[in-house]
C-alpha positions in Angstrom: 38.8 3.5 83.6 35.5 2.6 81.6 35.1 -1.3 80.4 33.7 -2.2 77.6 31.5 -6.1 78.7 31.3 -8.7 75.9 29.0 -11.4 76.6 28.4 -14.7 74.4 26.6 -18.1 75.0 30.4 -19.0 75.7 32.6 -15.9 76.8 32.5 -12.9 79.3 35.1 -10.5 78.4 36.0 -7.2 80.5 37.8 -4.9 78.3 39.4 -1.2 79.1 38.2 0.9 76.0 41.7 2.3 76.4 43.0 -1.0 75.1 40.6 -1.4 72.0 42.5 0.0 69.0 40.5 -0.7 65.8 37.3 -3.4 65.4 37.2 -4.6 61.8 34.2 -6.5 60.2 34.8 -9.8 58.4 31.6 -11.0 56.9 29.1 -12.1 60.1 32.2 -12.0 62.6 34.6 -8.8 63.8 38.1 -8.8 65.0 38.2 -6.6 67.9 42.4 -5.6 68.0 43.9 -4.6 71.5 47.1 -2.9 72.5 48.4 -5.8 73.6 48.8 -7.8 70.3 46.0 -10.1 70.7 43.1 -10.5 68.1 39.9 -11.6 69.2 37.6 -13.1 66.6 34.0 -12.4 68.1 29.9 -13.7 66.9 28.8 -10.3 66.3 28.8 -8.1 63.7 30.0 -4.8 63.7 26.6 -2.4 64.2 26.7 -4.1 67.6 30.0 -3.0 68.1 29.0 0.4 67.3 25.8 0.6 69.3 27.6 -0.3 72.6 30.5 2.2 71.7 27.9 5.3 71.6 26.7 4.3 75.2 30.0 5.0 76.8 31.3 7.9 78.4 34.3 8.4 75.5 31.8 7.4 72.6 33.7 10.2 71.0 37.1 8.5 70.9 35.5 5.5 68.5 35.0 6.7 64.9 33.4 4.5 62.2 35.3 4.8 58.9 32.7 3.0 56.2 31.1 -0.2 56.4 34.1 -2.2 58.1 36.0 -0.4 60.3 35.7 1.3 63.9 38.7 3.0 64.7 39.8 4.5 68.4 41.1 7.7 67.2 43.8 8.1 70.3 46.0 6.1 68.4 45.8 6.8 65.1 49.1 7.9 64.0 48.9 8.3 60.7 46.5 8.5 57.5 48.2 8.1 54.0 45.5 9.0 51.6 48.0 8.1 48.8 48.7 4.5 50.3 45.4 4.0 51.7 46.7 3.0 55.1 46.0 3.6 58.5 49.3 3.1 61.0 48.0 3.1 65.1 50.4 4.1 67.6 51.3 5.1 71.3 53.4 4.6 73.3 51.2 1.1 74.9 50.8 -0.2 71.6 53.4 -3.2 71.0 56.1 -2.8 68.8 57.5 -5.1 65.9 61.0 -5.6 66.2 62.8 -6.4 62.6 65.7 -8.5 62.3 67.9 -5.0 61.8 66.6 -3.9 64.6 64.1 -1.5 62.9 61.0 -0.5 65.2 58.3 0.0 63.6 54.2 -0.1 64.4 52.7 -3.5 64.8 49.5 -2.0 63.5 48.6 -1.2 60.3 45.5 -0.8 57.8 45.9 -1.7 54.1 43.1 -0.9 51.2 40.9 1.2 53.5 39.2 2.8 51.0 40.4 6.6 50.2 36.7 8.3 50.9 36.7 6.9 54.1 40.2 7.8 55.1 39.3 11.5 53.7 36.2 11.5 56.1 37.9 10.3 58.7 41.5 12.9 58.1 38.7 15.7 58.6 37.0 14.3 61.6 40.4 14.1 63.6 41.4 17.4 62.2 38.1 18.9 63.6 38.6 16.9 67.0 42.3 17.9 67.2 42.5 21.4 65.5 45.3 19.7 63.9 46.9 22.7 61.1 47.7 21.1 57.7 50.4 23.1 56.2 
């Protein structure tokens, strides 16, 4: 399995790129969003992000969708142009229990705007040779 290695002044992190879902930019910082629930706030922005990504084996699986967002296209479940949402899923991502006992995805993307989401529809349809119907 490939790692991804982040190193800070204060922090060395060994990540599986299988666990990264989506990295999103906020302002100088990015969240980097695992499988396992947990956020990580991290001191870079998200070119740097993006730079490292293309120097792995699976660059292909990490897809930047406009100036905020990398997504790991494994677990993209579903793009709703009309909502402009993103949900991840898989069977390793965690799931949010309601209290009626509703599962439902622990991961979605609100206001991602529609070109992007468009642009990013017809790269995994290309990828997947998903049929629209």
């Amino acid at each position: 399995m490939e790692r991804f290695i982040i190193k800070t002044s204060t922090l060395l992190m060994r990540v599986d790129i299988d666990d990264i879902v989506y990295v999103k930019a906020d302002g100088n910082y990015c969240d980097l969003v695992l499988i396992n629930g947990r956020s990580r706030k991290m001191t870079f922005q998200l070119h740097h992000f993006e730079e490292n990504f293309k120097r792995l084996k699976h660059a292909d699986q990490f897809v930047r969708v406009g100036r905020s967002l990398i997504v790991n296209s494994q677990y993209v479940q579903e793009i709703d142009l009309g909502g402009s949402t993103i949900v991840f899923g898989g069977k390793h991502l965690i799931k949010d229990i309601k209290a009626d006992g509703r599962v439902t995805d622990l991961y979605t993307l609100n206001n991602v705007p529609r070109e992007r989401l468009k642009e990013l529809k017809e790269q995994l349809e290309k990828a997947f040779s998903i049929s629209t119907s």
